[in-house]
C-alpha positions in Angstrom: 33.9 93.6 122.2 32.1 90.9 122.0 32.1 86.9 122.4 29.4 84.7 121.5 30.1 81.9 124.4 32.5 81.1 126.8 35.9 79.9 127.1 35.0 77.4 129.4 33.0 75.6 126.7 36.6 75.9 124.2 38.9 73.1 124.4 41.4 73.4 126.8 44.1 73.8 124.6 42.6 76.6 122.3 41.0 78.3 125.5 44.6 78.5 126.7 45.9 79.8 123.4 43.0 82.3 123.2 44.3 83.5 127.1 47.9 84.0 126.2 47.0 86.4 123.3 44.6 88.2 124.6 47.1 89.1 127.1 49.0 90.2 124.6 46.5 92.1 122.8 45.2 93.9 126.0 48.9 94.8 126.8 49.4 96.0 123.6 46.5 98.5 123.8 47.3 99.0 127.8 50.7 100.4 126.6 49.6 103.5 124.9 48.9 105.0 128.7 52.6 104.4 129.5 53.5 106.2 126.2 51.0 109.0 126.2 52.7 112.2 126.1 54.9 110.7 123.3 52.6 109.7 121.5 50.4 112.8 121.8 53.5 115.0 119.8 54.1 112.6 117.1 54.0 114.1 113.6 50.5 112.9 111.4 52.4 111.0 109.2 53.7 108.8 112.1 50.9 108.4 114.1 49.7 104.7 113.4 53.4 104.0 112.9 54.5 105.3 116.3 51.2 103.2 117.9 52.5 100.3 116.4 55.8 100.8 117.4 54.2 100.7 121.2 52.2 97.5 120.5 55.4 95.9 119.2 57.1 97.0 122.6 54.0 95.3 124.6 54.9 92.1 122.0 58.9 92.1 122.9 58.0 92.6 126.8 56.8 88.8 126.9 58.7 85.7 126.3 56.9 84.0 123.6 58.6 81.6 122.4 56.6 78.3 123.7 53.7 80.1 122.6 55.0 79.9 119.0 55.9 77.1 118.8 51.9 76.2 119.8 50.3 78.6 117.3 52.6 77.2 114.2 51.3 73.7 115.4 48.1 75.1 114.7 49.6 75.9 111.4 48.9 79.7 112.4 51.2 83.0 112.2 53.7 82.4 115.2 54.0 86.2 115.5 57.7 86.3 114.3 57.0 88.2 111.5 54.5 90.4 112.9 56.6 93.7 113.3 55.0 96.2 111.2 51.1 94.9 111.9 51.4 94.0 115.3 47.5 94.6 115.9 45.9 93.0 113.0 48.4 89.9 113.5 47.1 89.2 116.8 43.4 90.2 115.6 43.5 87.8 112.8 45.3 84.8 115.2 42.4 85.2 117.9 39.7 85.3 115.2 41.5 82.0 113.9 41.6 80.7 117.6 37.9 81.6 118.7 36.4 80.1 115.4 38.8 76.7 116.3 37.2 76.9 119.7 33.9 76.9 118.1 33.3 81.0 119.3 33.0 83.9 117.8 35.4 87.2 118.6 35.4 91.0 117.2 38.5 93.0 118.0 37.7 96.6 119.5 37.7 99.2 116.2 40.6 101.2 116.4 42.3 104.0 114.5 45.9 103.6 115.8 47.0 100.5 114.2 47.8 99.3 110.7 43.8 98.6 109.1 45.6 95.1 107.8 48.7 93.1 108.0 50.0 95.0 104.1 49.1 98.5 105.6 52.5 98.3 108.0 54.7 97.3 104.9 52.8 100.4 102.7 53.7 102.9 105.3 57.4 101.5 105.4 57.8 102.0 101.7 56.3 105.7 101.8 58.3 107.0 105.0 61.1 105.4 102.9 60.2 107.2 99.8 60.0 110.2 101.3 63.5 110.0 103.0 65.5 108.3 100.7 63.9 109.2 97.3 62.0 106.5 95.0 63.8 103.3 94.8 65.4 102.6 91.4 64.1 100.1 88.5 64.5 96.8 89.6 65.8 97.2 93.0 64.4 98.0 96.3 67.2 98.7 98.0 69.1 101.9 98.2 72.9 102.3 97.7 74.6 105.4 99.6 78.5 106.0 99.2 80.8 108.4 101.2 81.9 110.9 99.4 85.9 111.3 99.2 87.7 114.3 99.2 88.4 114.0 95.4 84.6 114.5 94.7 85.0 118.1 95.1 87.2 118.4 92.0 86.5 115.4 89.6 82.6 115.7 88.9 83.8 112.9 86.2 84.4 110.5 89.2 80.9 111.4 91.0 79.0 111.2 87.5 80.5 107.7 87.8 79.0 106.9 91.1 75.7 107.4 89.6 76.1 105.8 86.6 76.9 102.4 88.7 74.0 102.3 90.9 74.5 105.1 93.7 71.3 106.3 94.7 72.3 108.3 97.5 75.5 109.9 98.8 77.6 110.9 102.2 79.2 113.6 103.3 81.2 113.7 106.5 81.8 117.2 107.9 84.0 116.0 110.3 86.4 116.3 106.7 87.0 119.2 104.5 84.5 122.9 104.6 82.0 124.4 103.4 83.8 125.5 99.8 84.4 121.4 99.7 81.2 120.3 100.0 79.5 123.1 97.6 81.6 121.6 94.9 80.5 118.1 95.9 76.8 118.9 95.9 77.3 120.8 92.9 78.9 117.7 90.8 76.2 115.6 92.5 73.8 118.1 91.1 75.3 117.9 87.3 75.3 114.3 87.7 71.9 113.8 88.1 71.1 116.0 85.5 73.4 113.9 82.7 71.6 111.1 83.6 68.6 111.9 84.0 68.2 110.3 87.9 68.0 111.8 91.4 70.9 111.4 94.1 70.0 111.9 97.7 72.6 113.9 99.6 73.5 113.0 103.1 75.1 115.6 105.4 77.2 113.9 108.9 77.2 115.8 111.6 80.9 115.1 113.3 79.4 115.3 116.7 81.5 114.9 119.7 84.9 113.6 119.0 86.1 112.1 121.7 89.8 110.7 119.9 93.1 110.8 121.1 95.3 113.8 121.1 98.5 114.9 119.3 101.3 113.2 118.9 105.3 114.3 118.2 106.2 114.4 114.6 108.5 111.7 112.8 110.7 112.0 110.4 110.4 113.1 106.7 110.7 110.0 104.7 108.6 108.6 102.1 109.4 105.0 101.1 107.9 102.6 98.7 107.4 99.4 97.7 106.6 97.1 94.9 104.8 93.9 94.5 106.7 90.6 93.2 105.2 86.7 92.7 106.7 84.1 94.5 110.1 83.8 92.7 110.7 87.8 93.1 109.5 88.7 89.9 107.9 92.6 89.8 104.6 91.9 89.3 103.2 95.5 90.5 105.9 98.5 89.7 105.8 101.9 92.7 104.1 104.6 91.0 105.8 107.9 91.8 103.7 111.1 91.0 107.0 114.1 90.5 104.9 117.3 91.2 106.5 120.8 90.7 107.6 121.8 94.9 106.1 125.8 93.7 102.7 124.9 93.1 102.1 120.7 93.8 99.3 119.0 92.3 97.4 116.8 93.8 98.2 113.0 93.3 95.5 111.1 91.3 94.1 107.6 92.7 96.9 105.1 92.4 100.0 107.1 93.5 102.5 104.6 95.7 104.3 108.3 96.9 104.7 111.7 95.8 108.0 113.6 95.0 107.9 117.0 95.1 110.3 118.5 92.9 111.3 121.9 91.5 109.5 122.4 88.4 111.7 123.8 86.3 113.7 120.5 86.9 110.7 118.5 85.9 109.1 120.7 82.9 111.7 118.7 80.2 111.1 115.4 81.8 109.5 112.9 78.7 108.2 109.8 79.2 110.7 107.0 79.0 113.5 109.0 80.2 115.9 107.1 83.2 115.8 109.2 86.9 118.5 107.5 88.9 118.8 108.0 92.9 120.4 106.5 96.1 118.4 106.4 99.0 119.0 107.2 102.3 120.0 103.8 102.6 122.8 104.4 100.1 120.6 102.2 97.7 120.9 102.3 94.2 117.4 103.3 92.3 116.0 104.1 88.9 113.0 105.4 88.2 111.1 105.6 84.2 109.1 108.3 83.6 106.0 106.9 82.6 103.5 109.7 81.6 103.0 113.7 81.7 100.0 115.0 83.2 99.9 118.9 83.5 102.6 120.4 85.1 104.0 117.0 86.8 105.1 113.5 85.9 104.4 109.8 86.7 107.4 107.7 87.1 107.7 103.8 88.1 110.3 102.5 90.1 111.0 98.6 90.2 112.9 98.3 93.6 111.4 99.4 96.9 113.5 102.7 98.3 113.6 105.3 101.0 113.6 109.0 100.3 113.7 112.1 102.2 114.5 115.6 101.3 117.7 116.8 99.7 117.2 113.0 98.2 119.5 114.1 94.5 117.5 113.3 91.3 119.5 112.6 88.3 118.2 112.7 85.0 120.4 110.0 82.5 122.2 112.5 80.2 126.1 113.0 79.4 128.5 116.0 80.7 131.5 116.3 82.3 130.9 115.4 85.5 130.4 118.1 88.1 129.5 120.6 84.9 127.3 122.8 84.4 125.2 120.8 81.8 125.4 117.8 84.7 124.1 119.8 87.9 121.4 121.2 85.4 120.1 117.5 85.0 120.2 116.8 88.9 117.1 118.2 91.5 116.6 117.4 95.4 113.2 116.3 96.8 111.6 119.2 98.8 110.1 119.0 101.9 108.1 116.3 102.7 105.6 115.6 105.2 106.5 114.2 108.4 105.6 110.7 109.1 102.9 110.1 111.5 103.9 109.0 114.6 102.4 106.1 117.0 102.9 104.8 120.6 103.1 101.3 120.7 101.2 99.5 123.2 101.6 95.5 124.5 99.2 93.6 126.5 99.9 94.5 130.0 101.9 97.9 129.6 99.6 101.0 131.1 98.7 103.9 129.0 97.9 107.4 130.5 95.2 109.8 128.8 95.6 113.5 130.0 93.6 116.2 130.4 96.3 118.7 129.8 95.7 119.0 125.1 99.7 118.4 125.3 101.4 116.5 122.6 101.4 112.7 124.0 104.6 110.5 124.4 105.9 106.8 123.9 106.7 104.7 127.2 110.3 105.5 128.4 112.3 102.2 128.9 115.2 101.4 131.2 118.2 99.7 130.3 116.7 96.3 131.0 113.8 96.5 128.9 111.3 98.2 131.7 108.9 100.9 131.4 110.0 103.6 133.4 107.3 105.7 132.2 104.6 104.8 130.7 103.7 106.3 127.4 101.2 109.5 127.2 98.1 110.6 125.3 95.5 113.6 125.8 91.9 112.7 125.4 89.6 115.4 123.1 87.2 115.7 125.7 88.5 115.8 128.9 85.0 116.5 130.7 84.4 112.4 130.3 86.9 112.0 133.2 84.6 112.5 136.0 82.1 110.1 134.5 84.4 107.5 134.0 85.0 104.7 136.9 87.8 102.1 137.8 87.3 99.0 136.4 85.2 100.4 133.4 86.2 99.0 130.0 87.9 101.3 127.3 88.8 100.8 123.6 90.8 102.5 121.2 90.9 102.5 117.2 87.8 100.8 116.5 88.5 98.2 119.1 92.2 97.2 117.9 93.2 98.1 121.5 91.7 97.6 124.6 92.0 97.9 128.3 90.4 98.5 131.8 90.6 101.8 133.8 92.6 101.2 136.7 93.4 104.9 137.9 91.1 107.7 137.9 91.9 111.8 138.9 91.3 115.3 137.9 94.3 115.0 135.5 94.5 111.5 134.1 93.0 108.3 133.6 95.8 105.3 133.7 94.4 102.5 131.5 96.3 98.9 131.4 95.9 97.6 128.1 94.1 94.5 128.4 93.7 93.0 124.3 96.5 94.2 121.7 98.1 92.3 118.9 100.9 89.3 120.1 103.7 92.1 119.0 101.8 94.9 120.2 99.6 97.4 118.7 100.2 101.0 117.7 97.8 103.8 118.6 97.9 106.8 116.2 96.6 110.7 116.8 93.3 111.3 116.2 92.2 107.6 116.7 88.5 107.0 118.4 87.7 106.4 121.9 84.6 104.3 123.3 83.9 104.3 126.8 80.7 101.8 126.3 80.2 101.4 129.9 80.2 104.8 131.0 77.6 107.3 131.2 79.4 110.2 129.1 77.6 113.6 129.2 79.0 115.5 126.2 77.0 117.9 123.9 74.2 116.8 121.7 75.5 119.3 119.1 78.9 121.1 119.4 79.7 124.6 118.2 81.1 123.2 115.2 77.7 121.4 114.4 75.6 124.4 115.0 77.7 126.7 112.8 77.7 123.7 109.6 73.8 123.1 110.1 74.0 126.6 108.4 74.8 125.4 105.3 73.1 121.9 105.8 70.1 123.4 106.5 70.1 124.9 102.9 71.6 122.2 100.5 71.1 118.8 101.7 68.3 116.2 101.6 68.9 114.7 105.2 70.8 115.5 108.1 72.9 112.3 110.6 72.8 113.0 114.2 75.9 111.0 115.0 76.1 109.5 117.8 72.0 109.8 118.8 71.6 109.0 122.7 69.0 110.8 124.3 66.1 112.6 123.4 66.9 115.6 123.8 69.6 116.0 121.1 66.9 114.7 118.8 64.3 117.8 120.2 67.7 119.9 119.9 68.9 119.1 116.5 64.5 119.3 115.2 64.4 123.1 117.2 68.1 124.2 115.3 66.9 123.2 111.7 63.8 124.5 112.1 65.1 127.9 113.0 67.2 127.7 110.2 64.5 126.4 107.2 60.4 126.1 106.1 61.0 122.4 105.0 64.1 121.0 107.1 66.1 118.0 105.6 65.1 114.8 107.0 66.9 113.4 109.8 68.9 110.3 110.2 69.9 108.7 114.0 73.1 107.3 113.5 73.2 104.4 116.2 76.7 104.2 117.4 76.8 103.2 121.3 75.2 100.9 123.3 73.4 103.7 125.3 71.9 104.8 121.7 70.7 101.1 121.3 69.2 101.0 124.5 67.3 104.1 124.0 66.3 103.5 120.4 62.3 103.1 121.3 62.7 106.6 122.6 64.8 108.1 120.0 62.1 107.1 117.4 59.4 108.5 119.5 61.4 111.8 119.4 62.3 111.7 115.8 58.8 111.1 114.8 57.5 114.6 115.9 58.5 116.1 112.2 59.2 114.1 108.9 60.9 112.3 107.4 63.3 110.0 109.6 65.1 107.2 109.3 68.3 104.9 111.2 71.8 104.3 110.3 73.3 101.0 111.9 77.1 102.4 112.6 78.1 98.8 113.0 81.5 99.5 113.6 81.3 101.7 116.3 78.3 99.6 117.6 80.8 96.3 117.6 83.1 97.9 119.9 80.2 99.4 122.2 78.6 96.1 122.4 81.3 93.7 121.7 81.8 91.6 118.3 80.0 88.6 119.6 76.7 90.8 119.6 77.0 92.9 117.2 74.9 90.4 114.9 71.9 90.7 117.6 72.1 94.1 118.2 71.6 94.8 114.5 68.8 92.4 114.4 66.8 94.2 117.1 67.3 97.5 115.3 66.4 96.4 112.4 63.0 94.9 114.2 62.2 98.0 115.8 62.6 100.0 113.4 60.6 97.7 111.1 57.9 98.2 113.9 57.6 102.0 113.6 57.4 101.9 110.1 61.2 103.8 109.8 63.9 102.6 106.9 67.2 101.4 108.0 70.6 102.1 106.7 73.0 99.2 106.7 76.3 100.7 107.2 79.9 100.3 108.3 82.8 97.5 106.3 80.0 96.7 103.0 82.3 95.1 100.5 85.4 97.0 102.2 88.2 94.9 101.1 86.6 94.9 97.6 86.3 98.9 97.5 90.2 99.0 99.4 91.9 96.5 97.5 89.7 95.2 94.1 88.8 92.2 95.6 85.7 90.8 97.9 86.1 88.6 100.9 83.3 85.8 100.5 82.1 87.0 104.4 81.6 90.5 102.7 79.6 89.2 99.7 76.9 87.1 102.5 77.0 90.5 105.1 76.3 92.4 101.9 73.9 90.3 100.6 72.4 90.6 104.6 71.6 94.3 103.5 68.4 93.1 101.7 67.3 93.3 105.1 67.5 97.0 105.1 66.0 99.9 103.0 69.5 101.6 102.2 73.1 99.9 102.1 76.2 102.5 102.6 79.5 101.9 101.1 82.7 103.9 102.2 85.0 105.5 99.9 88.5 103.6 98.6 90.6 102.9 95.8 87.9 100.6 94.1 84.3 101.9 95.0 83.3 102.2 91.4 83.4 98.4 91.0 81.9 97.8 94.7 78.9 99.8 93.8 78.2 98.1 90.4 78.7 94.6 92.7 76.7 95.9 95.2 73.7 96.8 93.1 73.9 93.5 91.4 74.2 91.4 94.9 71.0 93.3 96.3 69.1 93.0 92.4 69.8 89.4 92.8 68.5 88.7 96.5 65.5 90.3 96.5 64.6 87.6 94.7 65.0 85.1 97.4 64.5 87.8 100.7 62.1 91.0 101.7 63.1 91.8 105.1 62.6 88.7 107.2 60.7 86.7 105.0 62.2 84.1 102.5 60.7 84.3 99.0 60.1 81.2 97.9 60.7 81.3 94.0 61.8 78.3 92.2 64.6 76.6 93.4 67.2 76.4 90.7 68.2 72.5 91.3 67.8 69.2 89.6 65.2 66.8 90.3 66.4 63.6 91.7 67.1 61.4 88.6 67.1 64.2 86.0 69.4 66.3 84.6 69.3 70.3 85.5 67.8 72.1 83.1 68.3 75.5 82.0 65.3 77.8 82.9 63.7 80.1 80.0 63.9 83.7 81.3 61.2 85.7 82.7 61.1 89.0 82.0 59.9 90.5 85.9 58.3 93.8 86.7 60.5 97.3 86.2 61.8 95.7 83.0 64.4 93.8 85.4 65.0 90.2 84.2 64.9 87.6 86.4 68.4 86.7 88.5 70.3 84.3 87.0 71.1 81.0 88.9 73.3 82.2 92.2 
């Protein structure tokens, strides 16, 4: 390096400038000591990715904001978008300072950083390539969806996802088996031949499950309801699904309950024939059989009832009453399943988690109203008691409940419930537990994980490590799949805790020893780890880092929910889905509606890459009026990919 005179004959001003980067600079290469052995066992393909990654770290270990806002005075890059170049940003701001100053600078030749400030966005877009397949005409951003159960025996409804836009799929092995997902992959498989377009498959990894314990069952009751307008009106009829009791079928999408019936009973059922009941309310109810579908019915029912078993059928017919031809025409519901208990919790009340995998209990009140013993829950993993302390923040159900540990011992944890709905909130088996300011040691990989990486190993394209957190379940979960396979799946850390986030700079490190890799921002789990207020900067600073080491990001966790669940958007959803141009992949989970989220999805993402690419607005013509003219209508432009361009938003 060389400088052809001094500082001391710069102004002041640039002379300072030209100190405050070069700090920078130096720091930046001084860095790569710190981070030697790391970067000594990255994969090839990483290796200027993973150097970068460092520099960015030296970037992010200085405040410098007031030096920002003193470069873009200058009318120079204020570093803020300088994630996947770090290097050649601060090369080409001192060359730009030193040439102000009246000098003359040449930056040290190096290998390990991006040759120019495009080479950090090329290697982006080939890592992502490479993990999540190419990106479809016209957009740049991948769509994922989770994979529901029903996948595995309607290849109609997965040739659908495809069709729509869906360019990769999930599946969760923390639901259904091996014989479930074979038939999944396989009507993934015939999809993409029918279309003539590849579909990335996604295998979860359940991980730990650290979720509350059984619970006593209810009672056997199914009831419904239908939807009226404002004067009472039926707007929305139940829709019953009568299935033979001998050999049910499953209920398609759209079922309010199902009524399992004996099927010779239900084999002369026609549509528009008149099923009366009473309820176990002693409520009168018809029901109209509305449609046969194999072996069972559909039936509508325009009142609301409650049904259990023995419940009496009667088909309208005539017959003496209490004949033979009448009792033929009659059939009771068979057994039903029992209704899923809960413990209901208030805002003050205490809660005990056991050790002891006993079925839990509801709080026990006196005759005044009291608790006399609080209600009772076992916790999955009851290892995580003796790393849990008093005072330490837990939450249940996604955050719906929380509280603070007040009583710790070998066979319990007391909890007193701290946030809860006004009425209270009711916490359900099987319901999630975050403990975000402990430090739990549970397995990297469980039994259960090892024994499905099996069959991952051989039929999917990438692999999640939920709940990523140290480096060593990265090294463990690289050793198991190669063991099992020449050319393993890629891998994807899901971040889920705040631990995770902390250690994301190392888990990238460790990921980028084999290829390909990329990050999945579990926002929901994140929001109760880190709290809902930052939720919105912890993304940020995932999405930066990973933007850094040249790894795509998966946007994941409530996309369009209410529109997928219900058939209709939130306008919150629409603008955080739209925020997922800021990602390489946007996931959507499964629900009643996900055909039409995906095909809104894939047109909110077509439409914003018009106006975003990660951090960076594009600036394309502003469809507005000129002051003093009337709007007029602009001619369309055909772009590239044969995509047109969007249409006024």
């Amino acid at each position: 390096m060389h400088v052809h005179g001094t500082l001391e004959q710069a102004p002041v001003s640039e002379a300072r400038l030209i100190e405050q980067v070069r700090a920078i600079f130096d720091h930046s290469l001084a860095l790569e000591t710190e981070f030697r052995d790391d970067l000594a066992a990255i994969h090839p393909l990483y290796a200027v990715s993973a150097h970068n990654l460092v520099h960015y770290l030296a970037l992010r270990r200085h405040d410098v904001r007031p030096l920002q806002e003193q470069l873009a005075a200058y009318g120079l890059s204020s570093l803020g978008r300088s994630e996947a170049h770090v290097l050649p940003t601060l090369t080409a701001v001192l060359r730009a300072l030193h040439r102000l100053a009246g000098l003359e600078w040449h930056a040290p030749l190096t290998t390990t950083a991006p040759g120019s400030v495009t080479h950090g966005g090329a290697l982006l877009s080939a890592h992502t390539e490479a993990l999540l397949g190419a990106a479809p005409a016209g957009r740049a951003v991948r769509i994922m969806v989770t994979l529901p159960s029903e996948a595995a025996v309607d290849g109609g409804f997965v040739q659908g996802l495809l069709a729509r836009g869906t360019d990769l799929v999930r599946i969760n092995c923390a639901h259904d088996g091996p014989e479930q997902w074979a038939d999944m992959i396989r009507h993934v498989r015939a999809a993409e031949a029918a279309l003539g377009r590849r579909c990335g498959v996604l295998m979860d990894l359940a991980g730990p499950k650290l979720r509350t314990g059984p619970l006593p069952p209810g009672p056997e009751v199914v009831r419904w309801r239908v939807q009226r307008d404002a004067f009472g009106r039926v707007t929305a009829p139940a829709r019953l699904w009568l299935t033979p009791a001998e050999a049910p079928e499953p209920a398609p999408p759209g079922a309010t309950a199902v009524l399992p019936v004996t099927g010779a009973w239900l084999a002369p059922r026609r549509p528009g024939e008149v099923l009366r009941l009473r309820d176990l309310r002693a409520k009168k109810r018809r029901l109209m059989v509305t449609a046969s579908e194999g072996a069972s019915r559909w039936a509508e029912a325009e009142a609301g009832a409650y049904v259990g078993p023995g419940t009496l059928l009667q088909a309208a017919g005539r017959g003496k009453r209490g004949g033979r031809r009448s009792r033929a025409r009659r059939a009771e519901v068979g057994t039903l399943p029992a209704q899923e208990q809960a413990l209901l919790l208030r805002v003050g009340e205490t809660l005990v988690l056991t050790r002891a995998q006993g079925v839990g209990s509801p709080a026990l009140h006196g005759p005044d109203g009291t608790v006399v013993r609080p209600a009772r829950i076992a916790c999955t993993l009851p290892d995580i008691f003796a790393d849990v302390r008093l005072g330490q923040r837990i939450a249940f159900d996604d955050g719906k409940i929380t509280g603070v540990i007040t009583q710790v011992s070998v066979e319990a944890l007391e909890v007193r419930i701290t946030q809860a709905p006004r009425r209270g909130a009711r916490l359900r088996a099987d319901r999630g537990i975050n403990l975000p300011e402990s430090a739990l040691r549970v397995p990297h990989l469980t039994a259960e994980d090892l024994a499905n990486l099996d069959f991952i190993a051989q039929h999917a394209d990438l692999v999640g490590l939920s709940f990523a957190q140290d480096v060593d379940g990265v090294h463990l979960l690289q050793t198991a799949l190669a063991e099992r396979c020449e050319r393993p799946p890629g891998i994807l850390l899901k971040i889920e805790t705040q631990h995770g986030f902390e250690q994301l700079p190392l888990l990238l490190l460790a990921a980028m020893r084999t290829a390909p890799v990329g990050v999945m921002i579990a926002r929901g789990d994140l929001a109760v780890e880190c709290g809902y207020e930052r939720l919105a900067e912890v993304q940020e600073e995932i999405l930066w880092l990973c933007e850094a080491a040249h790894i795509p990001v998966v946007w994941a966790t409530q996309v369009l929910e209410s529109l997928a669940k219900t058939g209709t958007p939130s306008r919150a959803e629409i603008t955080d889905a739209a925020m997922g141009e800021r990602a390489e992949c946007v996931m959507l989970n499964k629900g009643p509606h996900i055909l039409e989220a995906v095909t809104a999805l894939d047109d909110i993402l077509r439409r914003m890459q018009e106006h975003q690419h990660k951090k960076s607005a594009m600036l394309r013509r502003l469809h507005v009026s000129e002051p003093g003219r009337p709007k007029q209508v602009p001619t369309p432009v055909t772009a590239t990919a044969g995509h047109e361009e969007a249409e006024d938003v």
